[in-house]
BAPA-546149 format. One line per field, with one value per atom (N, C-alpha, C): residue number from 1; residue in one letter; atom name; x, y, z. Coordinates in steps of 0.1 Angstrom, whole numbers, plus 5000, padded with zeros to 4 digits. Example, Ala and Ser with C-alpha at 12.3 -4.5 7.8 and 13.67 -1.06 7.14 Angstrom:
2
n (1 1 1 2 2 2) .
res (a a a s s s) .
atom (N CA C N CA C) .
c1 (5132 5123 5132 5128 5137 5129) .
c2 (4943 4955 4967 4978 4989 5000) .
c3 (5078 5078 5078 5071 5071 5079) .
end
This chain:
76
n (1 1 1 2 2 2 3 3 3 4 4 4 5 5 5 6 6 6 7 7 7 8 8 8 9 9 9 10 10 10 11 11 11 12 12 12 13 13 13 14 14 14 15 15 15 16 16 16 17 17 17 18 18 18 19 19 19 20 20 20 21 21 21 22 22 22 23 23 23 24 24 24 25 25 25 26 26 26 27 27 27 28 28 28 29 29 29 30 30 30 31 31 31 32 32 32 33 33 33 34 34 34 35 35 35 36 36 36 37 37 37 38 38 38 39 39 39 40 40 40 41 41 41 42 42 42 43 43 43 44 44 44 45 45 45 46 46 46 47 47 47 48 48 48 49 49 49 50 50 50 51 51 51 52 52 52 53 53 53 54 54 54 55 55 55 56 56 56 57 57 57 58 58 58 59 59 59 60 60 60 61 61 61 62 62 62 63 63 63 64 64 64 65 65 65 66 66 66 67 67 67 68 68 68 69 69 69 70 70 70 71 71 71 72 72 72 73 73 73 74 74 74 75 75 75 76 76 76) .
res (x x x x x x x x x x x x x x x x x x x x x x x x x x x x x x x x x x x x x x x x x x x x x x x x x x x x x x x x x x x x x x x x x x x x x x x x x x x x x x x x x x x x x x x x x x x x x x x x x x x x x x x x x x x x x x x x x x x x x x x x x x x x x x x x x x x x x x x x x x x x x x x x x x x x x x x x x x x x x x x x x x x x x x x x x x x x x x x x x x x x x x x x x x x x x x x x x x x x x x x x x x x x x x x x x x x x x x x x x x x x x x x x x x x x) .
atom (N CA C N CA C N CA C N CA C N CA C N CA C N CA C N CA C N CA C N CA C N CA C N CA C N CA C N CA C N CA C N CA C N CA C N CA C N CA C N CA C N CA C N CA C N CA C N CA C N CA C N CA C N CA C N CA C N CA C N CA C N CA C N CA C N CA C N CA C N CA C N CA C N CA C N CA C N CA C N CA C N CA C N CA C N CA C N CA C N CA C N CA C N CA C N CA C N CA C N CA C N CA C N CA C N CA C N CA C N CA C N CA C N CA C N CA C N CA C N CA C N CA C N CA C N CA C N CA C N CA C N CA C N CA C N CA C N CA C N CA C N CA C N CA C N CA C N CA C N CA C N CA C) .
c1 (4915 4918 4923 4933 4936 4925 4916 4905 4898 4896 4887 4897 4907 4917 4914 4915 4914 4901 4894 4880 4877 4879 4879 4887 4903 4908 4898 4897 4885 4875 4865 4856 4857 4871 4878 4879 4885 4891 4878 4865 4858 4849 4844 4838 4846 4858 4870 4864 4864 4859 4850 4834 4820 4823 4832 4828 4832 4846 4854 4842 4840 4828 4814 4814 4800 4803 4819 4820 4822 4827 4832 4817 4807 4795 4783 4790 4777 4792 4802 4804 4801 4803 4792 4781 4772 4762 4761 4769 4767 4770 4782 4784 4772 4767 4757 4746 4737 4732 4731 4750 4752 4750 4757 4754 4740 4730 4717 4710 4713 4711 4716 4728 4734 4726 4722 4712 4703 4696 4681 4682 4688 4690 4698 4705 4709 4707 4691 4693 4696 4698 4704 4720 4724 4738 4746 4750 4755 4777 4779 4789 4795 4780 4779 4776 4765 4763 4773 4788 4798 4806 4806 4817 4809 4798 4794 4795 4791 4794 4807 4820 4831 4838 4824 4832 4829 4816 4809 4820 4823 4833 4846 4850 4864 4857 4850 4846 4848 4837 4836 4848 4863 4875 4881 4879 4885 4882 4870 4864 4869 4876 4875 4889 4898 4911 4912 4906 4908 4905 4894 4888 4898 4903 4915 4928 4931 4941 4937 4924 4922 4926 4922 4922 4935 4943 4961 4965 4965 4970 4967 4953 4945 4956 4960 4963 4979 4986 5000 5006) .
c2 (3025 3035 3029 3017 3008 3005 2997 2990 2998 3012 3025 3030 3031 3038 3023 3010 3001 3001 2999 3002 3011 3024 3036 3035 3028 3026 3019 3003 2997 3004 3013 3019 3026 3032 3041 3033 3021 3014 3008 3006 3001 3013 3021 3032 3039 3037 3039 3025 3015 3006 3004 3011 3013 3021 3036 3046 3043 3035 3029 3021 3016 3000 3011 3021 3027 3037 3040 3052 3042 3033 3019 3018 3014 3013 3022 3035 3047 3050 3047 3045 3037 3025 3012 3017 3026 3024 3038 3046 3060 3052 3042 3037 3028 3021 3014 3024 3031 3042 3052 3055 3061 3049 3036 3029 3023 3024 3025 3032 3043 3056 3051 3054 3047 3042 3030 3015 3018 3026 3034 3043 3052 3065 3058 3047 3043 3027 3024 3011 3000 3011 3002 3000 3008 3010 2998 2988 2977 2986 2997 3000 3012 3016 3023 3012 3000 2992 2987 2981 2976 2979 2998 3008 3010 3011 3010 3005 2991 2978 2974 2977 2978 2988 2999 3008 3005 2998 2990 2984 2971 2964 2972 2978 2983 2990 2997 3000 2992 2978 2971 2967 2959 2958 2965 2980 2989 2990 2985 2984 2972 2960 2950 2950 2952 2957 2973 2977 2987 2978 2969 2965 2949 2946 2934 2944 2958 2961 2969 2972 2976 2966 2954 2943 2933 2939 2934 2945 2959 2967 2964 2961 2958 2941 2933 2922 2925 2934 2938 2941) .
c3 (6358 6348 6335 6338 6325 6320 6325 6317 6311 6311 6307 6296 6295 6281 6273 6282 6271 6262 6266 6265 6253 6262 6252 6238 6235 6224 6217 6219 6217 6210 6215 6213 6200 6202 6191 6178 6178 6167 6163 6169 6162 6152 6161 6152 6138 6140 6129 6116 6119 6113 6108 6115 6112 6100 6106 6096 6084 6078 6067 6065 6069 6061 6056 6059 6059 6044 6046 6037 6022 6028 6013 6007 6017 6011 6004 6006 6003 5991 5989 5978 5966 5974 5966 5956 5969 5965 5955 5959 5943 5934 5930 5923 5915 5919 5917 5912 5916 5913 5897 5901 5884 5875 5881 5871 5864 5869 5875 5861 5866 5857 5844 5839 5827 5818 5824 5819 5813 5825 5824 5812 5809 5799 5785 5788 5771 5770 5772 5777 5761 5750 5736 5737 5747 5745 5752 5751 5751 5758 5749 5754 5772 5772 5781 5792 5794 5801 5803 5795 5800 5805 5806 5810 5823 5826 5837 5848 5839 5848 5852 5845 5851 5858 5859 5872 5883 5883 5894 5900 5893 5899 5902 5896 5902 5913 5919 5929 5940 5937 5948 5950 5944 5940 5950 5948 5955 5970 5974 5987 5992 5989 5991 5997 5985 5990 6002 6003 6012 6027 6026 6041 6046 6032 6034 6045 6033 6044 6056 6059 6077 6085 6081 6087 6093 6079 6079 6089 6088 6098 6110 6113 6129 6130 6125 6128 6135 6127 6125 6140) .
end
């Protein structure tokens, strides 16, 4: 019965982890996308490409540090 709740937590804590790594990424990727768009629709605009491109990265930034601290909590 121990090794089945262990298991089961297990089971728990990983799909918790799929779903975070999945939701970080279909963030990523709207992100990527509008920025996408952006390019495509003002492709003279040099200031919209750079406002873009730094939402991109704050995004990824923000994914990076989010999956740093699932990983510091899971260690804790």
């Amino acid at each position: 019965l121990r090794q089945q709740e262990s298991t089961d937590a297990l089971r728990g804590k990983l799909e918790s982890q799929l779903t975070a790594a999945t939701a970080g990424l279909l963030e990523i990727a709207a992100t990527a996308t509008s920025v996408r768009r952006t390019l495509i629709a003002e492709p003279d605009s040099h200031a919209g490409a750079t406002g873009a491109l730094d939402k991109l990265k704050r995004e990824a930034d923000a994914a990076r540090r989010a999956r740093a601290e699932l990983a510091r909590r899971q260690h804790a």
